[in-house]
C-alpha positions as CSV (number, residue, x, y, z in Angstrom):
1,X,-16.7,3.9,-50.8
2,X,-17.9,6.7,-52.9
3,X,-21.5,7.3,-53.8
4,X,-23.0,5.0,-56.5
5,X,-19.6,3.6,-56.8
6,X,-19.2,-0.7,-57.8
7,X,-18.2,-2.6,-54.8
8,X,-15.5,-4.7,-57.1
9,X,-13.5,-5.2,-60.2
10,X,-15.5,-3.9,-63.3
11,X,-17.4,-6.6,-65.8
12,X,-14.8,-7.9,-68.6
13,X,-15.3,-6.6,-71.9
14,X,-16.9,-10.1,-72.6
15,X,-19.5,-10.0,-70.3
16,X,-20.8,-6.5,-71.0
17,X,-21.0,-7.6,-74.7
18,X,-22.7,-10.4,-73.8
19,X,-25.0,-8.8,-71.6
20,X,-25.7,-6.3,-74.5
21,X,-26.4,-9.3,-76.8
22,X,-28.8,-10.5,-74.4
23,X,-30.6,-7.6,-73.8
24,X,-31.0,-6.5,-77.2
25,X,-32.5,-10.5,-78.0
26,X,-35.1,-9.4,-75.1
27,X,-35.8,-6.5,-77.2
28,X,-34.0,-4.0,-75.1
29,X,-32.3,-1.0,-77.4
30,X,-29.2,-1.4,-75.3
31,X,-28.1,-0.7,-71.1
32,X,-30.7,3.3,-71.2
33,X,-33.3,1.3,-72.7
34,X,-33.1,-2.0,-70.1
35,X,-32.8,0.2,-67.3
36,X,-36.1,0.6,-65.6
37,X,-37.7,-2.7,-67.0
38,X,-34.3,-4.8,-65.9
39,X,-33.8,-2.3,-62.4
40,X,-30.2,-0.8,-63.6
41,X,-28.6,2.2,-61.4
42,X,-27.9,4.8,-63.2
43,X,-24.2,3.4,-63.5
44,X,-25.2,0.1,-64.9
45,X,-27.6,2.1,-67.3
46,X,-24.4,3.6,-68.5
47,X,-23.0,0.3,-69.2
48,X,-20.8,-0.2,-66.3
49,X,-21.0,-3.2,-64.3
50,X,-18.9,-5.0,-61.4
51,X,-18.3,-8.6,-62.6
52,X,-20.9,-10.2,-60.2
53,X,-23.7,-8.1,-61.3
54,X,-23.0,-8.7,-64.8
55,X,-22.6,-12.3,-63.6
56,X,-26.1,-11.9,-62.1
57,X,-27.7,-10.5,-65.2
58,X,-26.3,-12.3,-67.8
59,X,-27.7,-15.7,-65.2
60,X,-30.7,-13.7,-65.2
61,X,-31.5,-13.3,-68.8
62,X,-30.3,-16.7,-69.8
63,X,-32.5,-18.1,-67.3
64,X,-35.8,-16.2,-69.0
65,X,-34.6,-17.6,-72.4
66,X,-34.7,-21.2,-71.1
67,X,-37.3,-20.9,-68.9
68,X,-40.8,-19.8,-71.0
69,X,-42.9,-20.2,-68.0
70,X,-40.6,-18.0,-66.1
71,X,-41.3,-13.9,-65.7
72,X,-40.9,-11.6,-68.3
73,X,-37.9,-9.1,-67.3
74,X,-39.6,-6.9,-70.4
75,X,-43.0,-5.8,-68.0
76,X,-42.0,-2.3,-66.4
77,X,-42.6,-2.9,-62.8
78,X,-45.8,-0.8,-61.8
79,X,-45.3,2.0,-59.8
80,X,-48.3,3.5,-57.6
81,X,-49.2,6.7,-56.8
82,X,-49.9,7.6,-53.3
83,X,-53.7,8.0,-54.5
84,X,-53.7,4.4,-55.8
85,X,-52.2,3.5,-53.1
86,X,-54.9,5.2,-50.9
87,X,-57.9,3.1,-53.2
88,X,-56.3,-0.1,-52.8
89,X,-56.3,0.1,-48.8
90,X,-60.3,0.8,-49.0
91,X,-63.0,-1.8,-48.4
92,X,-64.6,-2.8,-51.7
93,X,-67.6,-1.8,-50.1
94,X,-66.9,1.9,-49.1
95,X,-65.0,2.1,-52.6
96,X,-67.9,0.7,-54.6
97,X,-70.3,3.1,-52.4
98,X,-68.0,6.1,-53.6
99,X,-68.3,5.6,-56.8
100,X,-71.8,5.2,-56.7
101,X,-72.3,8.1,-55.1
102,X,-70.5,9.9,-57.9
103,X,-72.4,8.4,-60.7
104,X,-70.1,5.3,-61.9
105,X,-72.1,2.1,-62.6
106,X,-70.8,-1.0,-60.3
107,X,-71.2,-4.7,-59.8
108,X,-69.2,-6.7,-58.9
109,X,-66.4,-9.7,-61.1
């Protein structure tokens, strides 16, 4: 199989509209927009889809409609930097001694 290539037959013209109709109800300007926030390749941002992954987003975003306490698919996912990354592994106690030291007020929750 070639690079970023689908792994089966491609979505029915059905279920990409639908999928459109369902993104654009979760506010989504269409497959660009829904990419990072809904996890699209760069194929599906293009609005191609094998019939299970369509199958497995259109499940997807029904599921959020009927479910309220479900997650929101609309949240980007939070990406760290490897200096974030780097804070969040320190002790609250070295961090909060750091930042004292360079002039930041802090107490703690």
């Amino acid at each position: 199989m070639a690079f970023n290539q689908p792994a089966g037959p491609p979505a029915s013209r059905q279920q990409v509209a639908r999928l459109l109709e369902l993104l654009e109800a979760a506010g989504h300007d269409g497959f660009r927009d829904a990419r990072g926030p809904m996890g699209f390749t760069q194929r599906q941002g293009n609005g191609k889809f094998t019939r299970d992954e369509a199958e497995a987003f259109i499940a997807e975003l029904e599921g959020d409609a009927h479910d309220a306490t479900g997650p929101s698919q609309t949240e980007a996912p939070t990406r760290l930097t490897n200096d974030e990354r780097s804070a969040q592994a320190l002790p609250t106690g070295v961090l909060a001694a750091e930042l004292q030291r360079r002039g930041w007020v802090v107490m703690e929750p």
